[in-house]
C-alpha positions in Angstrom: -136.9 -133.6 -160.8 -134.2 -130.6 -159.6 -135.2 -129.3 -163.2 -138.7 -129.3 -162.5 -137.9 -127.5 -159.3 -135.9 -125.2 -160.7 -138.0 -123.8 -163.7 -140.5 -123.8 -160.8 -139.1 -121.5 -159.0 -137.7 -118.9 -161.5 -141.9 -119.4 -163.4 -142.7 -118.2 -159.5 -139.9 -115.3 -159.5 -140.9 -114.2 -163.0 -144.6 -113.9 -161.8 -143.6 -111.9 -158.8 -141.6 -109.5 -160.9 -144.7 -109.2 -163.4 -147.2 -108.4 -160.6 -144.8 -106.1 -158.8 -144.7 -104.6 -162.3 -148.2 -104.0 -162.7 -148.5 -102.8 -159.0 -146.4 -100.2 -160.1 -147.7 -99.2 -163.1 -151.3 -98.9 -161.5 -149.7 -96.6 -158.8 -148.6 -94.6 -161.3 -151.8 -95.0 -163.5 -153.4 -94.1 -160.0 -151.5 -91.2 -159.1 -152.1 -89.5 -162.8 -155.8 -89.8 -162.5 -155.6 -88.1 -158.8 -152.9 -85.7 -159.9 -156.0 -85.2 -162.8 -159.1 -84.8 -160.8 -156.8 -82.3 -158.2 -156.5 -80.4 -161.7 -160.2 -80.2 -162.1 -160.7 -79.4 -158.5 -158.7 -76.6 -158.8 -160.2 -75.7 -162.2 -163.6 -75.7 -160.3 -162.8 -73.8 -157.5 -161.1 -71.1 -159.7 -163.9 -70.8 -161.3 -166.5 -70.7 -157.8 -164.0 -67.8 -156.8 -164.5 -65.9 -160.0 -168.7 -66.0 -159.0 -168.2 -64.8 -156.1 -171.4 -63.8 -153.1 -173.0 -60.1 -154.0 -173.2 -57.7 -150.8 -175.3 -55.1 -151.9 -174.6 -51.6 -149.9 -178.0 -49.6 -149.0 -176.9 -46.3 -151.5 -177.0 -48.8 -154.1 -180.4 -49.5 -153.3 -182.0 -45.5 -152.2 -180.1 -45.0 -156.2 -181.9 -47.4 -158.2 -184.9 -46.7 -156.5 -184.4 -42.5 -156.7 -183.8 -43.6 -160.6 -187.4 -45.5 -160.9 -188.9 -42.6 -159.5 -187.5 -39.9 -161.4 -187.8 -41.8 -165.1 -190.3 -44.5 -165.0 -192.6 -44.2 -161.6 -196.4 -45.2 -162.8 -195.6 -47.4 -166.2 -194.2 -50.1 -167.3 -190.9 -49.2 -168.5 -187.4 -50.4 -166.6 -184.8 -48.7 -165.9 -181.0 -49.5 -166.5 -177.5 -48.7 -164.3 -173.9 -49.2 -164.1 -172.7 -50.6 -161.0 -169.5 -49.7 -159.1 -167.6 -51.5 -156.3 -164.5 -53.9 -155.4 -164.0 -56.8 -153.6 -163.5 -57.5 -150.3 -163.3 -60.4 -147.7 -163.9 -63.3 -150.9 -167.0 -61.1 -151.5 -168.1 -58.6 -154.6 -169.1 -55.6 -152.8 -171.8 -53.5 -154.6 -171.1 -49.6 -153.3 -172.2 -46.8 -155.7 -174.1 -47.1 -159.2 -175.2 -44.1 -161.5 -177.8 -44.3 -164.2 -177.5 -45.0 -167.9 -180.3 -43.9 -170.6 -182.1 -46.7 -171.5 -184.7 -47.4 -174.4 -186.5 -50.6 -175.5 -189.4 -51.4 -178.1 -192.2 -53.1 -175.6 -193.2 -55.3 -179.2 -189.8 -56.6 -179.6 -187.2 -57.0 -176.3 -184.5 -57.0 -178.9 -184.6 -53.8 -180.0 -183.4 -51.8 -177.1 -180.7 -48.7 -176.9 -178.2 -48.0 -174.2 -176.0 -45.0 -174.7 -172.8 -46.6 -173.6 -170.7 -42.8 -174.6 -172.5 -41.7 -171.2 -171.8 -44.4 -169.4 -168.0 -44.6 -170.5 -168.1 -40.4 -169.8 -169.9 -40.7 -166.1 -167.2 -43.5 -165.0 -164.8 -41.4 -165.9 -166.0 -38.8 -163.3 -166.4 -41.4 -160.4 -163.3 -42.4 -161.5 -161.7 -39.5 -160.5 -163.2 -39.5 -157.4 -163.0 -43.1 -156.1 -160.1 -44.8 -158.1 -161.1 -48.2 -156.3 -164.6 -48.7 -157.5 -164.4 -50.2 -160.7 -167.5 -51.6 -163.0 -168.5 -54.8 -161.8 -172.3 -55.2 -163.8 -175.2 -53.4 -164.1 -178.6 -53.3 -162.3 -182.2 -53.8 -163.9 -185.7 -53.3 -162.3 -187.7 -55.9 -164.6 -188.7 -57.1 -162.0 -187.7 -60.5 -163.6 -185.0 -61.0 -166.3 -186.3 -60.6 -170.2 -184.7 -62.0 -172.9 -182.8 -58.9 -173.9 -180.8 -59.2 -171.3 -178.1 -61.8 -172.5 -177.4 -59.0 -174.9 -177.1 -55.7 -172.7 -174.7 -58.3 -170.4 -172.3 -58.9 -173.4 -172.6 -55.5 -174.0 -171.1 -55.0 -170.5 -168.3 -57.9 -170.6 -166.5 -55.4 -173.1 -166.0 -53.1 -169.1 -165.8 -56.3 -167.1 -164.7 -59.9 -168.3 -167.7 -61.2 -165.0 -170.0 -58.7 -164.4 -173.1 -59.1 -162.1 -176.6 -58.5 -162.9 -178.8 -57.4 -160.1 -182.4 -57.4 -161.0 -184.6 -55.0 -158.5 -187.9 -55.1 -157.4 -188.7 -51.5 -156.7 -192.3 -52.4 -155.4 -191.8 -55.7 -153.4 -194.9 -57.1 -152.2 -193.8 -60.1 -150.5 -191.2 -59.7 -146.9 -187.9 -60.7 -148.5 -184.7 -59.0 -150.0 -186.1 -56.9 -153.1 -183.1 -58.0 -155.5 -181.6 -60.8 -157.4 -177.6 -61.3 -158.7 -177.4 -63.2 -161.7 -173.6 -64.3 -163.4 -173.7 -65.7 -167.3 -172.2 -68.7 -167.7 -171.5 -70.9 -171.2 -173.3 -73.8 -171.4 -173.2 -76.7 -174.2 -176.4 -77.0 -176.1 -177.1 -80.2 -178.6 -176.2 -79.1 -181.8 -172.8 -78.0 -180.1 -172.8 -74.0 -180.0 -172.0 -72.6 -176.6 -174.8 -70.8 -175.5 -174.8 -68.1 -172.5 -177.5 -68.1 -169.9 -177.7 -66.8 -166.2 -176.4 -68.4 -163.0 -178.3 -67.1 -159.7 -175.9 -66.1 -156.9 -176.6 -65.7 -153.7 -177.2 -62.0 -152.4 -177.5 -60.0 -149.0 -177.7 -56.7 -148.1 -174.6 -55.3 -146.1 -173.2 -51.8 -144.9 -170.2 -50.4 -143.8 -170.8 -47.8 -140.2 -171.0 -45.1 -141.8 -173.1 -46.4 -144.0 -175.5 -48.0 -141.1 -176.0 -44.4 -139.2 -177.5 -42.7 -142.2 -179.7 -45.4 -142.7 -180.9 -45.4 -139.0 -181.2 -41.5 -139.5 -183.5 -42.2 -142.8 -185.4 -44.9 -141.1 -186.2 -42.0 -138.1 -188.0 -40.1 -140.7 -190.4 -43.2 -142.1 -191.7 -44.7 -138.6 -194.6 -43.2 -137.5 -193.5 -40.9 -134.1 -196.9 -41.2 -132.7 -197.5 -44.5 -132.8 -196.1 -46.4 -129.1 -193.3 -48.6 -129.0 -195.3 -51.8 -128.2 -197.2 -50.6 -131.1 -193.7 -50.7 -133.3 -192.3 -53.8 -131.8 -195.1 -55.9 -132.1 -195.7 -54.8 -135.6 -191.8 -55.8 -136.1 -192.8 -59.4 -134.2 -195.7 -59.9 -136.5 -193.4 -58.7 -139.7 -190.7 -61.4 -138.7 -193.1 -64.6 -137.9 -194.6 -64.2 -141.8 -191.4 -64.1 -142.8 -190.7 -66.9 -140.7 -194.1 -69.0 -141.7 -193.3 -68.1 -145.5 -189.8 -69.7 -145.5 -190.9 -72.6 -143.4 -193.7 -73.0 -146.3 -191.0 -73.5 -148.9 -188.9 -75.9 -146.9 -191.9 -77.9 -147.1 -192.8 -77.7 -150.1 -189.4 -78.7 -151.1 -189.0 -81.8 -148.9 -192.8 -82.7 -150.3 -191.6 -82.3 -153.8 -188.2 -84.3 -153.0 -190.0 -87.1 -151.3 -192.5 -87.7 -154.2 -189.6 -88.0 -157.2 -190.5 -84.4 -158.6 -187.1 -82.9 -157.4 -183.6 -84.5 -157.2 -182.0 -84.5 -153.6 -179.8 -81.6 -152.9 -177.4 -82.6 -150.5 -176.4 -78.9 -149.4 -179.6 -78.2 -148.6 -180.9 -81.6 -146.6 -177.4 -80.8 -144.7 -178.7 -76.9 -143.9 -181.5 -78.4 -142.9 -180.4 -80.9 -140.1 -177.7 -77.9 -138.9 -180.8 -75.7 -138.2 -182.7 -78.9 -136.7 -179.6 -79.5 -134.3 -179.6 -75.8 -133.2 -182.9 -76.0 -132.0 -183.4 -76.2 -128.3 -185.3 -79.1 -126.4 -188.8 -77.6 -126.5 -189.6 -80.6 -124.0 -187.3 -79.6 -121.4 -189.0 -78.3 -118.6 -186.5 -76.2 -117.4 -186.2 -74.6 -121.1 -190.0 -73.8 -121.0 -190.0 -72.6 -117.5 -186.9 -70.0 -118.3 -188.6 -68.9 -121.8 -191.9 -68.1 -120.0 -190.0 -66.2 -117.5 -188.2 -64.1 -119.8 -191.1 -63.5 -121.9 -193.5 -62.7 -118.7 -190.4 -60.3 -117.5 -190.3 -58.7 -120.8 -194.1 -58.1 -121.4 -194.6 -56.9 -117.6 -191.4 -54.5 -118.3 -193.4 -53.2 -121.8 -196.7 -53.5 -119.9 -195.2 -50.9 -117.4 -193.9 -48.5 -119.8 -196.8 -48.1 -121.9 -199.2 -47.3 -118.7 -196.5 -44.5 -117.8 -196.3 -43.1 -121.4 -199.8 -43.3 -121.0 -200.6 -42.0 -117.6 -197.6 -38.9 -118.7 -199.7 -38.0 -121.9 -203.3 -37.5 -119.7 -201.3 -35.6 -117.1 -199.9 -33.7 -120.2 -203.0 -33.2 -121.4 -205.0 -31.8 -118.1 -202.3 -29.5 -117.9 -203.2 -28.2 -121.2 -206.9 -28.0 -120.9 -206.2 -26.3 -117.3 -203.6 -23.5 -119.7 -206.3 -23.3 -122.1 -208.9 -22.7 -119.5 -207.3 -20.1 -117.7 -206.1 -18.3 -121.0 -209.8 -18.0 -122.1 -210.8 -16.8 -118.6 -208.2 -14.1 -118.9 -209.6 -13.3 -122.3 -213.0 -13.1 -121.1 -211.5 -11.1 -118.5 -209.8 -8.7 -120.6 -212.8 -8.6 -122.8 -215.0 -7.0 -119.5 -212.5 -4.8 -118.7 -212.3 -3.3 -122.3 -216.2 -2.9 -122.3 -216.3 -0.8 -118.7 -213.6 0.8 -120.7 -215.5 1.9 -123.3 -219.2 2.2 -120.8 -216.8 4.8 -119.1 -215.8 6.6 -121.9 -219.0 6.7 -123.5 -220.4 8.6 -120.3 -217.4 11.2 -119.8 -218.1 11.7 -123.7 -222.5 11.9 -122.4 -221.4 14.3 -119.3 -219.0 16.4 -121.5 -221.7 17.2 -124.2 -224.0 18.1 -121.5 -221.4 20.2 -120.4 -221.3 22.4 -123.3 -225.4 22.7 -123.8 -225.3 24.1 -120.2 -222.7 26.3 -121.0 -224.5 27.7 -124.2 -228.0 28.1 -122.4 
């Protein structure tokens, strides 16, 4: 019986030992497969920083537009460019770009010609005088990418090992940013070839100060001086509710096609969604109505006021000047008399004088 105990109890202590054992060996199993996916994390988030957010700068677009203009305004060729820029703040920063000569069959896209001796000759120059812009892609106005594009961007990988395409729309029609920044990225297709396609980035439109005065000196020159300012802002307030109505359209559309099964659930975007959802006030407050009709009554009675002065200030302007104008032609018709009695008088000294004489010769 003590021998049954005993081989008991060393079966139980040889047990423990095995399943401490195998405890440890799963930590360790564990803490490979962790110290694994941190790998990959990383892997991944090297790779996120390499595609990094395009801020466009507004000389970038005036140039590609100015080069539309000049080589291919009223057809249906595209133009090509080199763009220049660094980054800055964890973003790619798009601030100069110069034309390239481009040629393409329309009847094949993959017969196309870029003279790349130009292109290696005109970086040189902006080289010299900006040694911190650097190529970082080129720019297309397609307006949508064709399929000789892969080609011209492996082209450009021999400059840059990531650059940027940036497709423009010269003649937007619809109210949204007139651009689109595309990365190539491998992926695997099924007969095992790695195959490069385009990865859409997201885009904005940014300046520096210097930058943002000349554009508020260009943007003097294109609004219409005569028109009022209620005139320009509630043009501007129409301009930014379609804008408003069409983005609200496609989050609809979205959530429509996600509810029916069409389109997998994007978790990013449902969670963008409920952020703008919680930053909306209480529209049933009655306190929050109350204040937002004040403001709004305050503000339309203040541009109420100042476009019956600018108005009562132009007819005041404009009696004045039909009062000048009066009085100038009443001078003039003034003048006009006097001149006449002018002449009248001279035409009777010239009458008495020639009577003058026949007397004198009787």
């Amino acid at each position: 019986m003590l021998h049954a105990l005993r081989w008991f109890k060393l079966a139980l202590i040889i047990r423990g030992s095995c399943v401490e054992k195998m405890a440890e060996d799963k930590e360790k199993k564990d803490d490979k497969d962790d110290a694994k996916d941190e790998k990959k994390e990383d892997k991944s988030k090297d790779a996120k920083k390499d595609r990094r957010d395009v801020v466009v700068h507004p000389i970038v677009l005036l140039g590609v537009v100015d080069h539309y203009n000049r080589v291919a305004k009223g057809t249906t060729k595209r133009v090509v460019g080199t763009l220049l820029g660094e980054v800055s703040d964890f973003s790619l920063h798009i601030t100069n770009c110069f034309a390239v000569p481009f040629e393409e069959d329309p009847r094949d896209p993959q017969v196309w010609f870029l003279d790349h001796n130009y292109h290696e000759s005109m970086f040189a120059m902006f080289k010299k005088v900006n040694t911190k812009e650097r190529i970082v892609g080129w720019y297309s106005t397609g307006p949508k990418i064709k399929p000789s594009d892969l080609s011209i961007h492996e082209l450009y990988r021999r400059y840059c090992p990531e650059p940027v395409l940036v497709v423009m729309d010269v003649q937007p029609k619809d109210l949204e940013l007139p651009m689109e920044a595309y990365y190539s990225v491998q992926e695997q297709t099924s007969d095992e070839v790695f195959k490069r396609t385009f990865l859409h980035v997201q885009s904005t439109v940014g300046a520096f100060e210097a930058e943002e005065v000349g554009v508020e000196h260009l943007l003097r020159d294109i609004k219409n001086a005569s028109a009022s300012t209620l005139a320009v802002r509630v043009g501007d307030k129409i301009g930014a509710l379609k804008g408003l109505a069409m983005r609200l359209r496609e989050i609809s559309q979205y959530l429509s096609q996600v509810v029916a099964g069409k389109l997998p659930m994007n978790q990013e975007i449902i969670y963008q969604l409920q952020e703008i959802f919680n930053l909306m006030p209480d529209q049933d407050s009655e306190e929050l109505v109350r204040s937002l009709a004040t403001e709004t009554n305050d503000m339309m009675l203040a541009l109420y006021l100042g476009s019956m002065l600018r108005s009562t200030v132009a007819l005041h302007n404009l009696i004045n000047n039909k009062m000048k104008n009066k009085k100038v032609k009443e001078k003039g018709a003034e003048s006009k008399e006097k001149d006449k009695e002018k002449k009248e008088d001279a035409k009777k000294e010239k009458e008495k004088e020639g009577e003058k004489k026949e007397e004198a010769k009787q």
